[in-house]
N, C-alpha and C positions, 0 to 999 in steps of 0.2 A: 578525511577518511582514515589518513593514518593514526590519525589520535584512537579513531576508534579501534584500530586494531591494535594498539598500544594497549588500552586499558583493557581488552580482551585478553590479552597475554599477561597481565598480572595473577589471573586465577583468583581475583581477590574479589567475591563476591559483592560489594560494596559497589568499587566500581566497574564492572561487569554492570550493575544496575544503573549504574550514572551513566555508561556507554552506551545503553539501550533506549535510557529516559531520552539523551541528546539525538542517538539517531531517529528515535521516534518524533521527536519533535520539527526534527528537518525534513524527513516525509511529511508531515502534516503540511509545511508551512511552503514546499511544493505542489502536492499535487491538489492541495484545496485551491488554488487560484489557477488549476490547470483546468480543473471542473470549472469554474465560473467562464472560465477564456472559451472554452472547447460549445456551451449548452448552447448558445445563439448563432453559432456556425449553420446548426442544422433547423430543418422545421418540425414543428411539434410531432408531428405522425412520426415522421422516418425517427425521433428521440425514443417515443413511446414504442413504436415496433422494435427497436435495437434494446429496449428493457426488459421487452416480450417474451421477447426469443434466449436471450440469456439465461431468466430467472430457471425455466424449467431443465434448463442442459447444465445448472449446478452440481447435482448430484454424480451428474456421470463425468463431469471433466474432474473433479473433488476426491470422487472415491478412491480412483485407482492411484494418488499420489502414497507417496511413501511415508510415515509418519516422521 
C-alpha cells in the first residue's frame, strides 16, 4: 500500500497509471474469489431477493454522492 502511495507522490503521470493498473489488479484478485466463497453460503431465493432489491435503490444511493 505504501508503494502505491509512493508512486502517487511522484506526480509523474506514467506512474500514477502503473499505481492504478496494480491497485486495480489487487482488487480484482480479491474480491473475485470473495464472490465465488460468499454465493453458496446462501439459497438461491434469499441470492436473487438481495439482487432485487438492490438493483432499483441504485439511483438514489449513486446520485447524491459527490463527484
Amino acid at each position: 500500500m505504501f508503494l502505491f502511495f509512493a508512486l502517487l507522490n511522484t506526480a509523474n503521470t506514467a506512474l500514477v497509471v502503473v499505481a492504478l493498473v496494480l491497485y486495480s489488479i489487487g482488487l480484482g484478485l480479491t474480491y473475485g474469489p470473495q464472490a465465488a466463497l460468499f454465493a453458496p453460503l446462501y439459497p438461491t431465493a434469499v441470492r436473487y431477493s438481495g439482487a432485487a432489491l438492490s438493483s432499483p435503490s441504485e439511483p438514489f444511493s449513486a446520485a447524491p454522492s459527490p463527484p
